[in-house]
N, C-alpha and C positions, 0 to 999 in steps of 0.2 A: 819366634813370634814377635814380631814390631809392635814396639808400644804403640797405644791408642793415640792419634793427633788430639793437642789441644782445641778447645772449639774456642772460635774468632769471636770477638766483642766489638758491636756495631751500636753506636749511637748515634739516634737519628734526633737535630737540632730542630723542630718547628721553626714555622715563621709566627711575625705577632705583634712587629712595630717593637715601641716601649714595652711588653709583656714580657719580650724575650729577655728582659733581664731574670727572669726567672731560672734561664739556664744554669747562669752561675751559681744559682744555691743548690741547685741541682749536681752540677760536676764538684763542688764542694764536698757535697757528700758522699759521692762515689768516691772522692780519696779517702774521707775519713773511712769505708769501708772496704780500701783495699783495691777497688775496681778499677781497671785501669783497659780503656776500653782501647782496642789497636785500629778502629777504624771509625773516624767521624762522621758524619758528614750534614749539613746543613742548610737550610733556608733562608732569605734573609737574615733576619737578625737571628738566626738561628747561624745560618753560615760564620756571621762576626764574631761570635761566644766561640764556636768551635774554632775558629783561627787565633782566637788569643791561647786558647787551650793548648793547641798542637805547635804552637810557635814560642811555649816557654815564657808567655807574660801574661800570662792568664790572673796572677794574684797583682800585680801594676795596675792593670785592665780593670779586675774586679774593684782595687780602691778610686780608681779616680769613677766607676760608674755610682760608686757609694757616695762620692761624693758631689755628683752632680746638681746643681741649681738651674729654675730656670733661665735666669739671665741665661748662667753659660751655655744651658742646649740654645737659647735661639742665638745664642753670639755663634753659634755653629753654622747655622742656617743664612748661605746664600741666596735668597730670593732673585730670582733672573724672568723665570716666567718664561720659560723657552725648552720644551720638551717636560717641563714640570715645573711645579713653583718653584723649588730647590735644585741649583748646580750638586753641589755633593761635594764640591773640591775645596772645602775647608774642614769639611767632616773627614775627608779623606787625610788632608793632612794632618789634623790631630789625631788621627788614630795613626800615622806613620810615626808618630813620637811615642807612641804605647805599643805598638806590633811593630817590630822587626819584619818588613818584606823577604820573601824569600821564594827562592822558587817549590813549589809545592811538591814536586817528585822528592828534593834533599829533604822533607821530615822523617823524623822516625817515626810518628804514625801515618798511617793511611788517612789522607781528606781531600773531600769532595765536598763541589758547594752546588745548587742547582739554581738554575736564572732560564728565562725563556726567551726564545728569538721573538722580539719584535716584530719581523717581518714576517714572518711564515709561523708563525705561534707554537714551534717545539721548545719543546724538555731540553735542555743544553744540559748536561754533564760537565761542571768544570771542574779539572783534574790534574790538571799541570800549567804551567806558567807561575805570573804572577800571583803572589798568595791575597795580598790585597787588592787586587783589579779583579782577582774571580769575587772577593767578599761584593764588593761595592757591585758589581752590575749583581749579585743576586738580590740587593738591597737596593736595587731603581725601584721605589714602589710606585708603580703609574700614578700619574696624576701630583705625584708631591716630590721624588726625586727624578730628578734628568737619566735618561736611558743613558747605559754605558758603552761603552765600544768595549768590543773584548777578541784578538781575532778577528778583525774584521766585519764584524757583527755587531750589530744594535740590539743591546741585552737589556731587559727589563725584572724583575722580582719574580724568581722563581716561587714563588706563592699563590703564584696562575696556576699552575699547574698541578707543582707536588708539594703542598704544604710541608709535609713530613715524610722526608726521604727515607725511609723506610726502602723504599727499592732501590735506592745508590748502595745502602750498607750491604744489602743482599750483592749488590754487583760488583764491589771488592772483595767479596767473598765472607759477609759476616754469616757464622752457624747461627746467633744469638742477637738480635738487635733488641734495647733499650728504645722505646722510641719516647718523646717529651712535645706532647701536643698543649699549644695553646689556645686552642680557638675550641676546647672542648664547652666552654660556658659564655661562649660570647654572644648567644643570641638573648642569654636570659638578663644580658643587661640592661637599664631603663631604658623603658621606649621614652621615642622621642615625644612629643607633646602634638596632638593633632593642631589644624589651626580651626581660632586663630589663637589660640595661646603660642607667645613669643617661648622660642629656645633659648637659655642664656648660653652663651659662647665662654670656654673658660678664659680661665686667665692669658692662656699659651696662646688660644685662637683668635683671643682679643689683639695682640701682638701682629700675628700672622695679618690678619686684615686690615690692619691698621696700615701695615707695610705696604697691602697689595693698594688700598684705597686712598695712595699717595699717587698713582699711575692712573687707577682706573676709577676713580672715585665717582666722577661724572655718570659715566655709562650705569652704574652699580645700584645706582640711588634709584629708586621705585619708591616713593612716599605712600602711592595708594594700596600698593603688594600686602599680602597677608603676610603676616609675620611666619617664619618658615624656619628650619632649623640652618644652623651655618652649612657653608660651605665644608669645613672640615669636619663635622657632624656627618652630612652625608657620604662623603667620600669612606670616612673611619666604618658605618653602618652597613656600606656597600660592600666594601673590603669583608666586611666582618662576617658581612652573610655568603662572599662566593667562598673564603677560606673555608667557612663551618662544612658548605656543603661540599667542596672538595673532600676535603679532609675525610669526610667520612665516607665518602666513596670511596677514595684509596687504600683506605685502613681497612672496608672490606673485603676487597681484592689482593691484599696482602699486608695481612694482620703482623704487629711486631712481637714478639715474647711477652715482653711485658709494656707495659703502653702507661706511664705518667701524666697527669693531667690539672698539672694546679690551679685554679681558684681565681681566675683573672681578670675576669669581666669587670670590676670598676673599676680597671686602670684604663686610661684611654689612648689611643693611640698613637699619642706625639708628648704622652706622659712619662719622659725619659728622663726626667727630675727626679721620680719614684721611684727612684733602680732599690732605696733599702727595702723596701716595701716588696718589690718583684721578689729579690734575690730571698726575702725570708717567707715566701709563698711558697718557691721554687725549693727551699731547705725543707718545710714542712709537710710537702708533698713526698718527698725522696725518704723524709726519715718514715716518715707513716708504713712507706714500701721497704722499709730495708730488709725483713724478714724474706718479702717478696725477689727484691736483686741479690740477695745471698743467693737462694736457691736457684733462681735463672741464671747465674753467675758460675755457682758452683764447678771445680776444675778438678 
C-alpha cells in the first residue's frame, strides 16, 4: 500500500499598492509556525513580497521596508509622464540591490507572478524568466507606473484581473491555498468630501503634484473649479473600488482554504513609508489564525 502523497501549500499574495507590506508580517508568521508553503504566487505588490521570499532575502527586504521614509519612497519615484507618472527603473534598481535576479524555473519553490496584457486585456501567467521583470510588469499599476515589456508584450498590474491568485496556486498544483487579501476593507475607508468642501492632498501627494505642476502647471490651474479631491485620491478610490469588486468575484468562483484579511483601509496607496505599521497588521491578522493555518496546514 503507498503512502498517502503529501498535500501542496499554495500561497496566494494580494495586490494593494503600500498595504501589501502587510504580506511580510504575514510570511513572518507562517515561519514562526513551521509553514513553509511550496508554491507562491502573487499580484503586484503581492508578486514583490513573494519574490523576496522565494529568492532568499526576504529578511534584507523585510528590514530596509521597516525602514523606509518618505523622502526615500519618492527619491524612488521617477516622474516621466509617459505611459504613467512613474518610469519604475529606479525602483527596479533598488530592489536589484535587495533581490538577487534569477531565473524563476532555478528556485526551490514554485512562483508565479500575474500582470495583464495591455493590448488584448488577458490574465498573463508569469512563470519563467526573469524573477524581477515578471515582479515589476505585475507591479505597472495603470496610471502611476509605466507598463512593462515582458516577452514582447506590454504588461500592466495584474490587479485587473486576479487580485488574488488563488487560481495560479491551484495551477501549480496547490491541494491547500492560504490566500492574503487586501482590499477586503478598502471601501469602508473615508469618503471623500462632496464639493465644495476642498480634499487635503497628503504629504506624499503634495510632493507628487508639486513635481507634475512644474510641466504642466499652466494648463492644471482652474481658479473658478470646485475644489475636488486630488488627483491621486481619485486614481487610489478607483483602484480601490475595481480591486474590491474583482476580488470578490473571484474568491466566489474559487474560494481559497483559508482566506486572511488584515485591516487596511487607512493606509493609502502610495503610503509605502508605513511598511511598520502594514507588516504588524499583516502579524496580527496571521496570529489571530494560527489555530486556523495549523489545522489547514495540518501534514
Amino acid at each position: 500500500m503507498s503512502a498517502a502523497r503529501t498535500p501542496r501549500i499554495g500561497l496566494a499574495l494580494g495586490s494593494g499598492a503600500a498595504r501589501g507590506w502587510a504580506h511580510i508580517g504575514v510570511l513572518r508568521v507562517l515561519r514562526e509556525l513551521g509553514i513553509a508553503p511550496d508554491i507562491v504566487c502573487g499580484t503586484s505588490v503581492g508578486a514583490l513580497v513573494g519574490a523576496a521570499w522565494v529568492s532568499g532575502a526576504f529578511d534584507e527586504f523585510s528590514a530596509w521596508v521597516g525602514k523606509l521614509t518618505r523622502r526615500q519612497v519618492f527619491s524612488l519615484l521617477d516622474l516621466r509622464l509617459a505611459g504613467g507618472l512613474i518610469s519604475g527603473q529606479r525602483l527596479l534598481d533598488a530592489l536589484e540591490q535587495l533581490i538577487p535576479d534569477q531565473d524563476i524555473a532555478s528556485l526551490d519553490s514554485s512562483y508565479g507572478a500575474v500582470a495583464t496584457d495591455l493590448i488584448i486585456g488577458n490574465e498573463v501567467w508569469l512563470r519563467e524568466g526573469s524573477l524581477l521583470s515578471a515582479t515589476r510588469a505585475s507591479m505597472a499599476l495603470p496610471g502611476l507606473f509605466a507598463p512593462h515589456v515582458y516577452d514582447g508584450r506590454w504588461l500592466v498590474d495584474g490587479g485587473l484581473v486576479n487580485p488574488v491568485p488563488v487560481s495560479l496556486c491551484r495551477a501549480f498544483g496547490a491541494d491547500i491555498v492560504i490566500a492574503v487579501d487586501l482590499n477586503a476593507d478598502l471601501l469602508e475607508r473615508h469618503r471623500i468630501a462632496h464639493p465644495p468642501a476642498a480634499q487635503q492632498a497628503t504629504e506624499f501627494e503634495e510632493g507628487v503634484l508639486d513635481r507634475v505642476s512644474q510641466w504642466f502647471g499652466p494648463f492644471l490651474r482652474d481658479d473658478d473649479a470646485v475644489a475636488s479631491p486630488s488627483i491621486l485620491e481619485v486614481l487610489g478610490r478607483s483602484i480601490n473600488i475595481m480591486s474590491a469588486r474583482i476580488t470578490r468575484s473571484r474568491m466566489a468562483g474559487d474560494p481559497p482554504e483559508l482566506l486572511l484579511a488584515p485591516r487596511l483601509a487607512r493606509i493609502g496607496l502610495m503610503d509605502f513609508h508605513r511598511g511598520v505599521e502594514a507588516i504588524a497588521d499583516g502579524e496580527k491578522t496571521a496570529r489571530e489564525s494560527a489555530a486556523a493555518l495549523r489545522e489547514v496546514c495540518r501534514r
